[in-house]
N, C-alpha and C positions, 0 to 999 in steps of 0.2 A: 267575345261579346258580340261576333256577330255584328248587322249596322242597325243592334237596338240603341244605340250612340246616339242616330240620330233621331229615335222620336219623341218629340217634343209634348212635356206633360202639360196639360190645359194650366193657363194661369192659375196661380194657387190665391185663396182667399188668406185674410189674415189669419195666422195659425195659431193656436192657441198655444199656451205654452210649459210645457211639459216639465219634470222636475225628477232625478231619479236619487234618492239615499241611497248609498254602498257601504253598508257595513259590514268591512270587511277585515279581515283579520290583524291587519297590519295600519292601515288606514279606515276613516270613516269619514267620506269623500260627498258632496252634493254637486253635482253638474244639472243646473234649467237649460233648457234646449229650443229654439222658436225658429219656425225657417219651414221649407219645403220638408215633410217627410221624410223624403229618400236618403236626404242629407240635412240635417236639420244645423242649425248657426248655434257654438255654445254662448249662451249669454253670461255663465258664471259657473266657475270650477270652483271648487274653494274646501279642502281638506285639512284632517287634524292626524296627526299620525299620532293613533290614540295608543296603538299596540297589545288589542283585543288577546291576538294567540300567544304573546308572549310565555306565559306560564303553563300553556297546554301542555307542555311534552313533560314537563314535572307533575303539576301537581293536577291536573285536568281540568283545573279553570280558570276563569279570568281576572284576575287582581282588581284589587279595589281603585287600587289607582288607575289603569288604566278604562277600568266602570265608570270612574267620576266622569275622566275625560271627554270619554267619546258619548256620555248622557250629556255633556253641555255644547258639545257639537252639534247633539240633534237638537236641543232645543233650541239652538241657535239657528239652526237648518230648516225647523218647523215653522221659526217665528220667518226666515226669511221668504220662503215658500207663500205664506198667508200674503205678506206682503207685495209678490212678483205676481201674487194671483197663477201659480203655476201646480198645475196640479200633480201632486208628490206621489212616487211610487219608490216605498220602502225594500230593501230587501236586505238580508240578514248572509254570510256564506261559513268557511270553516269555524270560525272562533267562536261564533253564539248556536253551532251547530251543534257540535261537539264538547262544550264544555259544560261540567255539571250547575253553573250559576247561569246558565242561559236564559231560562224560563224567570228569572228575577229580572235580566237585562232586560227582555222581552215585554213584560209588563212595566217598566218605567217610560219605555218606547211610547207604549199603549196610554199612559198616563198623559203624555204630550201628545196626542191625538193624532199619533201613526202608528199606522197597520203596518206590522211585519210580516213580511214573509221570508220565511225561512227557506233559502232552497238547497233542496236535496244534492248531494255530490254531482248526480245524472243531470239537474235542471243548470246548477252552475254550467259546467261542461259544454252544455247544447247552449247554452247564452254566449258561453267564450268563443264557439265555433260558426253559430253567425255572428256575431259580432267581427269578426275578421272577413268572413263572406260578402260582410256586408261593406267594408274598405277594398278588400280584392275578390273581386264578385270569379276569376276563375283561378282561383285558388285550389291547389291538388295536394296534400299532405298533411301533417299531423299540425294541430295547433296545441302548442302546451302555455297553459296560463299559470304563470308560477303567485301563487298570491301568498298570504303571510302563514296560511293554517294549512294549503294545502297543494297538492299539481296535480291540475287536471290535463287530460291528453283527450285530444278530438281529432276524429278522421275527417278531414273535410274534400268532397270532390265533388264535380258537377254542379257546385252551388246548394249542394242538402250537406247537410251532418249527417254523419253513420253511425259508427261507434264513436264511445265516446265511455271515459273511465274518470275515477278521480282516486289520487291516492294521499296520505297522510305528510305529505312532506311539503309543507310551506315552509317561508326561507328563515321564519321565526322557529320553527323546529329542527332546520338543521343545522344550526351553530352544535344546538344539544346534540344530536347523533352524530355528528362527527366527532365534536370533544370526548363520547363516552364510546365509540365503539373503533376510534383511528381508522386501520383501512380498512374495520369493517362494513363504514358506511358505505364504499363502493360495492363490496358483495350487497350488502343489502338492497341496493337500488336493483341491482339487479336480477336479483332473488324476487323482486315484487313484480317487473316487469319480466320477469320471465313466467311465472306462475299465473298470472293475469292474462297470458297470452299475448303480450302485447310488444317483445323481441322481434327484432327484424322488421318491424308492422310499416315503420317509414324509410325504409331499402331504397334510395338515390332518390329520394324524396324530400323538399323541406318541410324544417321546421317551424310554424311561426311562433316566434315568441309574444306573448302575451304577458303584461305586470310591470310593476314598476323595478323591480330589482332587476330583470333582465333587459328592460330596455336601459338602466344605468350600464351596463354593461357596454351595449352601443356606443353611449354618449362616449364612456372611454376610450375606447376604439378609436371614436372622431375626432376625438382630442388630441390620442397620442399618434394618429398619422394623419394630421391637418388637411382631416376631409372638406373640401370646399363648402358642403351645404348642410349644413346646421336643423337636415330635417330627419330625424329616428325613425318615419313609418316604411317601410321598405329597405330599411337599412341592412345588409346582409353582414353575417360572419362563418366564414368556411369553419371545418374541424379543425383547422391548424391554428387558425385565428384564433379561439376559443381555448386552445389548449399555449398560446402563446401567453393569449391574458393572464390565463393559471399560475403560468411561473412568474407571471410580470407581478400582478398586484401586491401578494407576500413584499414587495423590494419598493413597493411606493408607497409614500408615506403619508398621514393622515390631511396635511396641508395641500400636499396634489392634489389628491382624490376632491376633496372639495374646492378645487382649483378648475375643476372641471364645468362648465354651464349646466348647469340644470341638476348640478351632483347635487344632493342633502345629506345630512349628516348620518339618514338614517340607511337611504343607502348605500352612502360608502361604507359603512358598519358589514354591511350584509353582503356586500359584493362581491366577497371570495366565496362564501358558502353557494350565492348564486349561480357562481363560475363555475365551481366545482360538481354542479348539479347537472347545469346544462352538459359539461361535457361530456357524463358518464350517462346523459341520457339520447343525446346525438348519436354516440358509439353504440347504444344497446337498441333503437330504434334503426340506426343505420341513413339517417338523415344525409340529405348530401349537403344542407346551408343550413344555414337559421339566419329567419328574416324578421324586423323587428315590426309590429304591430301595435300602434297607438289604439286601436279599438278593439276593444273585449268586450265585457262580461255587458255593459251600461247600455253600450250602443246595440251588442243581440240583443238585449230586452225591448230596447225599440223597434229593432228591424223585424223582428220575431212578432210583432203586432200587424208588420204592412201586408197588404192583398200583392197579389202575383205580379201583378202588373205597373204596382210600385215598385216594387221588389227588381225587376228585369232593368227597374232604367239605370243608365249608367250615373256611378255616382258626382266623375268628372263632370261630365256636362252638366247636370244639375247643379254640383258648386261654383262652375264659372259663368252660367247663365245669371244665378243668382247675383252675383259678383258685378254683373256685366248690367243685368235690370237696376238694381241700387245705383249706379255710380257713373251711367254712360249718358248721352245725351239723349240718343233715341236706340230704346231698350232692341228693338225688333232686328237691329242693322247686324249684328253679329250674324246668326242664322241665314239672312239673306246674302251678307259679303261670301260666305263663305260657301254658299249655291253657285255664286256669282263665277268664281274664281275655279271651283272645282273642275269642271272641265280641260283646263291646262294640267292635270295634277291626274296621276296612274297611281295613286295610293293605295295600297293596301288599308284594309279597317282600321287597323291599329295607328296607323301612321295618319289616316284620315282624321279621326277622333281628335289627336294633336291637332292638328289642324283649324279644325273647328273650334276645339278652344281657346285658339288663339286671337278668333275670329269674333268671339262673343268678347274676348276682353279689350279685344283691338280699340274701342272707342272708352275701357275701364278709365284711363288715365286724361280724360279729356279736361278734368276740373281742377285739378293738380295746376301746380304754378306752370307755364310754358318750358322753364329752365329744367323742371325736374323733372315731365311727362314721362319722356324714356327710361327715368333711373328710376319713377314708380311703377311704371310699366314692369320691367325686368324684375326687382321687387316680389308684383302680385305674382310672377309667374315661377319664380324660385323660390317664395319662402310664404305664398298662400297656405289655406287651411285645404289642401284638396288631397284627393284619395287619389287610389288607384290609375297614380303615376309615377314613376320611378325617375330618378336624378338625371336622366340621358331625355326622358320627358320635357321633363321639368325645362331643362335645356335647349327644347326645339321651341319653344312655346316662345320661353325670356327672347330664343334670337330673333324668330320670326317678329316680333313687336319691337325689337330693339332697329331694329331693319324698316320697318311700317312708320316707327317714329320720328329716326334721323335719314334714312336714303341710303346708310352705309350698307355693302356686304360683308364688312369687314365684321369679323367675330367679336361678337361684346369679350371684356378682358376675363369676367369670370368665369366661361362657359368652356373653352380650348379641354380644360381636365375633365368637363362631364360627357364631352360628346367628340363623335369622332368627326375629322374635317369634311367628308360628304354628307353627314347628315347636318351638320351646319348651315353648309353650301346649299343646300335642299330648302333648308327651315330659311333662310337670305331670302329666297325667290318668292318661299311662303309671302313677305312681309313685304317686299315691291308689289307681291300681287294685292295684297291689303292695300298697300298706300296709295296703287292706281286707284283701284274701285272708292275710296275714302275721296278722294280727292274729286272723281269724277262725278261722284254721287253729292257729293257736300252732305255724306253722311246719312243721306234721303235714300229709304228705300225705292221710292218712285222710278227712277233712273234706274237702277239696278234691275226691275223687274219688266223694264223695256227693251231693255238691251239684253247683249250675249256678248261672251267673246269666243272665239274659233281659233285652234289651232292647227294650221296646216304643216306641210314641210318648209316652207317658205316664209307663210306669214304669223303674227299674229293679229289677228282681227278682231275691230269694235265695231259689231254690228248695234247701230240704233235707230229710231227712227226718226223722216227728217224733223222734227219739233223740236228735237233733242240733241242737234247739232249745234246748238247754242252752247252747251257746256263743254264742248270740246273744245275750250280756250287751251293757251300758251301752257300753261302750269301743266294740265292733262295730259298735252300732248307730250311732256317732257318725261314725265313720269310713265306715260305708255310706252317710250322708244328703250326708255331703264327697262323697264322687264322685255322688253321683246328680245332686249342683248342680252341680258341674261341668259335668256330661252333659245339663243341662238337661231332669231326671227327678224324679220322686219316687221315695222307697225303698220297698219293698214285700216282705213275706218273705212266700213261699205254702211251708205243710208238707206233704210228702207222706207218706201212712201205706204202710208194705210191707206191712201183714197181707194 
C-alpha cells in the first residue's frame, strides 16, 4: 500500500445512510451502513435464514415455505429501511436467479416497494472480488464465495478483478450431489473446473474464502485449537488443516458444533458438505491457504460505487481515525503524536501504518473509567471492527497502547502467542514514545508542532522552544529518561530562542 496510509481524507460531512437487501440463496440478510465511505460503521445486521435454494437441485424451485419466509423478511426489511431513512439497494443472486418461481418472488418484492435486481453469475462474482479488495486492498489470488445456490471464483491481483466464473454448487446443492453421485461429486468438481479452464489457476496462491458456511469452518478451527483471538477476517487454514476438519467433523457431534461461538444450527448442518468442497477445490485450484473474509458480495457493491481516490485510502487508518474522532478528547492528536514520534522509528510502511494506528487511538480510551483505560484500550485494538490487519497486527497496536497506558514493557498477557518477542519489544518503545509526547503535550497539539525530537548516537533530544520550557516539568522529564533507556540514549533538552 505504499505510504497512501498516510493521507488523510478531508473531514467527512454527515453521511447518509445506506441500506443493502441480500437475497440470497441460503440467507436474506439486511446490513444499513453510515460512516466514512471507505469504511463505512454497520448500524444493523439482521437476517433470516429463509433457505431460498434449498429445493433447486430437485425440483428447480423455491418452496413455498421458504417464499413465505424470506417475503416477511423483506417486509420487515422494507418497513425498517423507511424508518432508518436509509436508502435500500435490493439485490437478488443464485436461488431467485435460477429458479422457475423467481419472477413470482420478484414481483411480491416489487409489491413492497423494492426494486430487484437480479445479478448475473458474472455481476455476483465481481461484487465478491471487490468486496474482499476492499478488506485486503493487496490481495493476490482466487477469492471463492461459497453462498447457498452457488460458488463463485474471482482472480483478484493489483487491486482490479479479472477473471471471475460462477458455478452451480452452493452448499444447499451439495448435500444433493454428494448423497446421489458418492465419489462422484469429487470427479464432478473437478470435471467443471477443469473444463472451465479454471485447474491449476491459483498455483501457491490463496484462497479467500468468502460466505457463511466457510467462514463456520474457521470458527471451528478456532475453537478446537484455542486460538487466542476470536476475530474470522484473515483467519488462514493450510490444505492439511482443511483436510484435518474433513476427517474430524463426521466424529463431532451435533451439541459441539453448536457449542462453538457464532456456530448456527444451519451451519453446523452444512459444514461437512462445506469442508468437503473447499478441499477438493484448494487441491484443483492448487491454493497454497485459505484465508477467511468477513466482506463479500454487500461490501463490493459499495466499494464498487467509490471514485479512485476513495478507493486507494487505506481501510485501517480510516477505521481507526474514525474510532479515534468519536471517542478521543482532541480528535487531531493522533496524526500529530505520531509525526512527532516518527523520527526515532526506521520503519518500514507496513510496520509504520501500525504505528499510526496506534497513535490515533492512543487517546480512544480517555473517557473510559481510569481503572479500565488499558483493558479498553487493548480491547479496541484486538477485537475492533478493522480491516486489513492480521492477528501479529492486531498485537503491535494492543501493546503499543497497553505500554502508552501503564509505563510497563512488559508484554500484556494475551499478546506472547500472537507476536513474536522483538516485535513486541518494538511495539513497548512504540508506547513510551506515545506516553512521552501525551504527557508533554497534555494531549495539545500546539506543543507537538513546536518542538521535535532528535536522535543521535548518544542522545535523545527535545528540542523546543524557550516559551515551552515550562512544560518540561518532573513527570516529562521522567517519562523522557524511560524512552531514552529504552533507545539506549540519554535525555537531553536543547531550547531554541525565536527572537
Amino acid at each position: 500500500m505504499a505510504t497512501l496510509f498516510r493521507k488523510r481524507p478531508p473531514q467527512a460531512a454527515a453521511q447518509p445512510r445506506t441500506g443493502i437487501i441480500d437475497i440470497g440463496s441460503n440467507s436474506v440478510r439486511l446490513v444499513v451502513y453510515e460512516g466514512h465511505p471507505r469504511l463505512p460503521a454497520m448500524l444493523l445486521n439482521e437476517k433470516v435464514m429463509a433457505g431460498l435454494g434449498r429445493g433447486l437441485a430437485t425440483t428447480g424451485a423455491m418452496t413455498p415455505a421458504s417464499m413465505r419466509l424470506a417475503q416477511g423478511a423483506l417486509a420487515r426489511f422494507a418497513a425498517i429501511g423507511r424508518e432508518m431513512d436509509a436508502s435500500l439497494r435490493t439485490v437478488a443472486t443464485a436461488a431467485v436467479r435460477d429458479a422457475s418461481n423467481g419472477p413470482a418472488f420478484i414481483a411480491a418484492a416489487t409489491a413492497l416497494g423494492l426494486t430487484v435486481e437480479v445479478l448475473s453469475g458474472e455481476q455476483e462474482a465481481t461484487a465478491s472480488g471487490l468486496g474482499v479488495l476492499s478488506a485486503i486492498p493487496d490481495a493476490d489470488g482466487i477469492v471463492g464465495d461459497l453462498g447457498g445456490g452457488s460458488l463463485e471464483l474471482v482472480r483478484v491481483v493489483a487491486g482490479t478483478v479479472t477473471d471471475r466464473i460462477s458455478f452451480p454448487l452452493g452448499v444447499l446443492r451439495i448435500a444433493a450431489l454428494r448423497a446421489n453421485r458418492g465419489p462422484g461429486f469429487e470427479r464432478l468438481i473437478v470435471r467443471l473446473l477443469g473444463e472451465a479452464g479454471w485447474a491449476g489457476r491459483g498455483k501457491g496462491l490463496p484462497l479467500y474464502m468468502v460466505g457463511g458456511s466457510w467462514r463456520a469452518l474457521a470458527r471451528l478451527d478456532m475453537s478446537l485449537t484455542g486460538y487466542p483471538l476470536p476475530i474470522i477476517h484473515g483467519y488462514a487454514l493450510s490444505p492439511a488443516t482443511v483436510a484435518r476438519l474433513g476427517r474430524s467433523i463426521s466424529h463431532l457431534s451435533k451439541p459441539r458444533l453448536r457449542a462453538v461461538p457464532g456456530m448456527s444450527a444451519a451451519r453446523a448442518a452444512a459444514i461437512g458438505d462445506a469442508t468437503a468442497l473447499l478441499g477438493v477445490v484448494m487441491r484443483e485450484l492448487g491454493s497454497s491457504t485459505a484465508i477467511a473474509s468477513t466482506y463479500g458480495l454487500r461490501e463490493g457493491l459499495l466499494y464498487g460505487t467509490l471514485d479512485a481516490e476513495t478507493r486507494a485510502l487505506d481501510p485501517l487508518i480510516v477505521g481507526v481515525r474514525e474510532e479515534g474522532r468519536v471517542l478521543s478528547r482532541f480528535p487531531d492528536l493522533g496524526d500529530m503524536l505520531d509525526g512527532w514520534i516518527a523520527p526515532l522509528f526506521a520503519d518500514p510502511d507496513e510496520t509504520a501504518r501500525l504505528r499510526l494506528a496506534a497513535c490515533l487511538l492512543a487517546d480512544a480510551g480517555w473517557r473510559a473509567n481510569p481503572e479500565f483505560r488499558d483493558e479498553q484500550a487493548v480491547e479496541a485494538a484486538l477485537h475492533g471492527n478493522w480491516v486489513a490487519i492480521d492477528g501479529a497486527g492486531r498485537a503491535m497496536v494492543a501493546q503499543a497502547l497497553h505500554t502508552s497506558l501503564t509505563g510497563t514493557t512488559a508484554a500484556h498477557p494475551l499478546l506472547p502467542t500472537l507476536l513474536a518477542e522483538p516485535q513486541l519489544q518494538a511495539a513497548s518503545i512504540w508506547g513510551l514514545a506515545m506516553r512521552f509526547g501525551q504527557r508533554f503535550s497534555a494531549g495539545l497539539t500546539g506543543p507537538l508542532q513546536r518542538s521535535s525530537l532528535v536522535l543521535s548516537d548518544r542522545n535523545l533530544t527535545l528540542r523546543l522552544p524557550d516559551e515551552d520550557r515550562g512544560l518540561y516539568a518532573e513527570a516529562v522529564e521522567r517519562r523522557h529518561a524511560a524512552l531514552a533507556a529504552a533507545l539506549k540514549r540519554r535525555p537531553a533538552v536543547e531550547t531554541i530562542s525565536r527572537s
